[in-house]
C-alpha positions as CSV (number, residue, x, y, z in Angstrom):
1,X,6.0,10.1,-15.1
2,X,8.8,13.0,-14.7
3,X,6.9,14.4,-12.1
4,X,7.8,11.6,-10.3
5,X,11.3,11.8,-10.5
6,X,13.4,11.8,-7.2
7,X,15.6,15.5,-6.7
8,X,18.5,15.4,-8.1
9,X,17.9,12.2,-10.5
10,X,18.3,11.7,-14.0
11,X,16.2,9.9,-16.6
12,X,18.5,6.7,-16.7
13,X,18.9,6.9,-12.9
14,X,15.2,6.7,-12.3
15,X,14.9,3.7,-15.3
16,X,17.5,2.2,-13.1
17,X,15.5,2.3,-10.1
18,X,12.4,1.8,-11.9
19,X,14.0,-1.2,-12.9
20,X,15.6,-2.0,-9.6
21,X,11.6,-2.0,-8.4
22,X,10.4,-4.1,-10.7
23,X,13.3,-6.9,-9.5
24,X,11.9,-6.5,-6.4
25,X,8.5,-6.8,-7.1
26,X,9.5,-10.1,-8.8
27,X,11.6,-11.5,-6.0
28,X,8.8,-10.9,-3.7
29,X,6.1,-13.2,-5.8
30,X,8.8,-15.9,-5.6
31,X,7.3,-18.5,-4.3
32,X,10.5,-19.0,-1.8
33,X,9.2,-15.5,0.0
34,X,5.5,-16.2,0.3
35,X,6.1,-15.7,4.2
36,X,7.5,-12.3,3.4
37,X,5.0,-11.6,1.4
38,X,1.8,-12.7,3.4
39,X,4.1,-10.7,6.0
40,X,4.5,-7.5,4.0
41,X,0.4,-7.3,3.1
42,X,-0.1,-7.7,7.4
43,X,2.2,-4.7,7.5
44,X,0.5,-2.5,5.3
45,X,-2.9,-2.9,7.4
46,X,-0.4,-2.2,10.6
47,X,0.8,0.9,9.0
48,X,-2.6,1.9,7.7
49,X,-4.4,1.4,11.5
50,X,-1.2,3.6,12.7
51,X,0.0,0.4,14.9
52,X,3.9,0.5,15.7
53,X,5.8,-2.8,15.2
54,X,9.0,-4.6,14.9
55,X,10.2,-7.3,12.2
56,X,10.6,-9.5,15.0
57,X,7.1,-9.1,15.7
58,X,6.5,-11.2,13.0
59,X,6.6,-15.3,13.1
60,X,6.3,-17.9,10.9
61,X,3.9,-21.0,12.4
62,X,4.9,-24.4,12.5
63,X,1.4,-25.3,10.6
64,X,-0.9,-23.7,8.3
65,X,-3.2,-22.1,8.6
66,X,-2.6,-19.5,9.8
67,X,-0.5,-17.5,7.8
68,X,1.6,-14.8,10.3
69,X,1.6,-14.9,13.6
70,X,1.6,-11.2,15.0
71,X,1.4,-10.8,19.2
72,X,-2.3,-12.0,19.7
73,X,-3.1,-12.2,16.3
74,X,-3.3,-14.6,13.6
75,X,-3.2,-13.6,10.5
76,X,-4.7,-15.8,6.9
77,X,-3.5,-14.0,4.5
78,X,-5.3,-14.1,0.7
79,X,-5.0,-11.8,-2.3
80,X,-7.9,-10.6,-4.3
81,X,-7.1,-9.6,-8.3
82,X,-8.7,-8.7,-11.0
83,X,-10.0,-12.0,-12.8
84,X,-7.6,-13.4,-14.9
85,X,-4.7,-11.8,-13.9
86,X,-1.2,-13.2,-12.8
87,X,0.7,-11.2,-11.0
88,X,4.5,-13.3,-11.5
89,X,3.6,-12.8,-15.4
90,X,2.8,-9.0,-15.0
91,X,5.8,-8.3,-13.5
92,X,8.2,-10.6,-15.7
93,X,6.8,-8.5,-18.3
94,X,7.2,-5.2,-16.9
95,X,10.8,-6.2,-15.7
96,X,11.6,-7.0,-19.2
97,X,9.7,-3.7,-20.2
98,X,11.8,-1.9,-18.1
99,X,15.0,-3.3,-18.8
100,X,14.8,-2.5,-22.5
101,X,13.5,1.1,-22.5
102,X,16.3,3.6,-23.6
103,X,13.8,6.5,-22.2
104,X,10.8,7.0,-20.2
105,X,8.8,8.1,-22.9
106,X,9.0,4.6,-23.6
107,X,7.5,3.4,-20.4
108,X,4.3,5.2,-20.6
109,X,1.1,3.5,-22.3
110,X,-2.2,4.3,-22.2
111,X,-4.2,2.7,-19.6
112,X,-7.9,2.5,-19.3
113,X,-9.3,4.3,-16.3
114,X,-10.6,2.0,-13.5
115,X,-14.1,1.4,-13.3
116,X,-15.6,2.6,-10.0
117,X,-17.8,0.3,-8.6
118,X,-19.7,0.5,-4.7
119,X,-18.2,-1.0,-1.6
120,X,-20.8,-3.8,-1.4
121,X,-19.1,-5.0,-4.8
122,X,-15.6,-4.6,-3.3
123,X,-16.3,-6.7,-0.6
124,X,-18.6,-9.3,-2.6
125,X,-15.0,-9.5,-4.6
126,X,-14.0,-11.9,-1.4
127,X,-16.7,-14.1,-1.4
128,X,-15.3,-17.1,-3.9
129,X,-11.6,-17.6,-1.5
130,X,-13.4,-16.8,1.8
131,X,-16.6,-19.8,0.4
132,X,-13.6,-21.7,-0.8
133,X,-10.9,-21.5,2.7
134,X,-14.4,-21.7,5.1
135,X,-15.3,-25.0,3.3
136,X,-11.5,-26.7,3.0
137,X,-10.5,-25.6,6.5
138,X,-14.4,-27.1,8.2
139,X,-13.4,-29.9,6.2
140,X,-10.0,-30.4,8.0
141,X,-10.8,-29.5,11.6
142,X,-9.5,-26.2,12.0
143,X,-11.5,-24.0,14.0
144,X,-12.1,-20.6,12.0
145,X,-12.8,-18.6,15.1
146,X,-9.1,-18.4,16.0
147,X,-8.7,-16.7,12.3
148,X,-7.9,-13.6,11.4
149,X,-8.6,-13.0,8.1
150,X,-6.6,-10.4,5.7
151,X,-7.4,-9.5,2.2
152,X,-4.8,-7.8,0.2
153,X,-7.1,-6.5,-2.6
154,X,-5.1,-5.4,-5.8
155,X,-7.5,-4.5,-8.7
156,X,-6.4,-2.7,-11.5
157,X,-9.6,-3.0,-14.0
158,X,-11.7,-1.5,-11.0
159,X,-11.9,1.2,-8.2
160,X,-14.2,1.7,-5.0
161,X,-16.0,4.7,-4.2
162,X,-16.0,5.1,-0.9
163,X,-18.8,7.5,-0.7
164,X,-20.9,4.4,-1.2
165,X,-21.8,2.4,1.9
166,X,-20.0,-1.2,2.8
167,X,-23.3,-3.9,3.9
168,X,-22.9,-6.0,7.1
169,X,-21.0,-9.0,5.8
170,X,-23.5,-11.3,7.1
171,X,-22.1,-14.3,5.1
172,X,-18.8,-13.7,6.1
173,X,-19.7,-13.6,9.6
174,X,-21.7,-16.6,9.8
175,X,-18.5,-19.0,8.5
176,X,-17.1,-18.1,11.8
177,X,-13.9,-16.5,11.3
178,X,-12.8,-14.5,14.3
179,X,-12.0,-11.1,12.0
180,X,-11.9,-9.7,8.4
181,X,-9.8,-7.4,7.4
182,X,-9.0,-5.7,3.9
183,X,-6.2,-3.6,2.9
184,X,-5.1,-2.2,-0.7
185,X,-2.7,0.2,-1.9
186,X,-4.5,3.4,-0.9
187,X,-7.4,2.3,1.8
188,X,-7.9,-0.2,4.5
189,X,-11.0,-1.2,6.5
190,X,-11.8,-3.9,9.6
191,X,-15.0,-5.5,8.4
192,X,-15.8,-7.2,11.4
193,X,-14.4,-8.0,15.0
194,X,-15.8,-10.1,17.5
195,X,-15.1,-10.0,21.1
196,X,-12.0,-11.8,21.8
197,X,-10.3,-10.5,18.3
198,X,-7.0,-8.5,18.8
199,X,-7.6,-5.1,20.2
200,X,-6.1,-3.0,17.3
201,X,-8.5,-4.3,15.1
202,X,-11.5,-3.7,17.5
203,X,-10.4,-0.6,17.7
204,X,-10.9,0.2,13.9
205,X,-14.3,-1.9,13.3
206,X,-16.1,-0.3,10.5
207,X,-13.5,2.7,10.2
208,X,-12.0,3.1,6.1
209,X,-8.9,4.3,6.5
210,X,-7.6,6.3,3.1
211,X,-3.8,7.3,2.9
212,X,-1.4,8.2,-0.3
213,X,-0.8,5.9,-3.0
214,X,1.6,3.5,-1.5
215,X,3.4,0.1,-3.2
216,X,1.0,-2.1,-4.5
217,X,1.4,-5.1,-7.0
């Protein structure tokens, strides 16, 4: 954890800001910035696919679904965890973690490395929202081919090796939905696209993107 330290920063500057994060992280999984939020996971696929934007890019629909409205696309936004995890607990804990340690040393604990599992079990990891959303939405009306569908996947039990091959994602495709998308903290992929989805994602159909470690939750 030193190694991470910023230049010219002490150890209770940096538990300050690791604290300050941790605030952040909290204020962001209130449930009053769930637009910011669904906002800040579309953004991370932008920055991942190397497509410029603009806050004001960004608007809030009068009705639900979907989620973010972004120039021709329309973002449903949906996060996928490890099972059994809360995220507002996990970070009310940490906060607190963070706000009592008198040193770093007291910060670190032993975590148990990630399982790495194929693709084809990454992306079966959306199948109970994407069943769940396909079946409510048909249910109300709403026409699924107007979606856009992002997955923020956050997984902390679990990694993917990308070496291993992603299958078509027939079932997904046959619910309708005009796109799929997934992003995480270190990769980002366009499972499928059809013909009248926005351009940028056509653009990256079938392409995994892998950058640095970024801010996840």
């Amino acid at each position: 954890m030193r190694s991470n330290y910023a230049e010219g920063m002490n150890e209770s500057d940096y538990l300050r800001l690791l604290t300050r994060q941790a605030e952040q992280a909290n204020d962001l999984l209130s449930n009053a910035r769930k637009w910011e939020r669904e906002c800040w996971a579309c953004q991370r696929l932008l920055q991942a696919l190397k497509v410029p934007y603009r806050q004001e890019d960004f608007i809030e629909p009068t009705q639900q679904p979907p989620d973010v409205l972004f120039r021709d696309a329309s973002f449903e936004v949906f996060f996928v965890l490890d099972q059994g995890r809360r995220l507002n607990e996990e970070w009310r804990e940490e906060l607190l973690r963070r706000r009592m340690a008198q040193s770093l040393n007291q910060l670190i604990r032993r975590e148990q490395r990630p399982r790495r599992i194929p693709c084809a079990d990454l992306q079966a990891r959306l199948a109970p929202t994407l069943r769940k959303k396909a079946h409510n939405y048909s249910e109300r009306g709403i026409d699924l081919s107007d979606l856009d569908l992002l997955a923020f996947v956050s997984l902390k039990r679990e990694t993917a090796d990308f070496n291993t091959p992603f299958p078509p994602p027939t079932e997904y495709l046959r619910q309708g939905w005009r796109s799929l998308s997934i992003v995480g903290p270190t990769f980002a992929r366009v499972l499928f696209a059809h013909t009248d989805a926005p351009d940028f994602l056509r653009g990256s159909l079938g392409r995994t993107v892998l950058f640095d470690m970024g801010m996840g939750l």
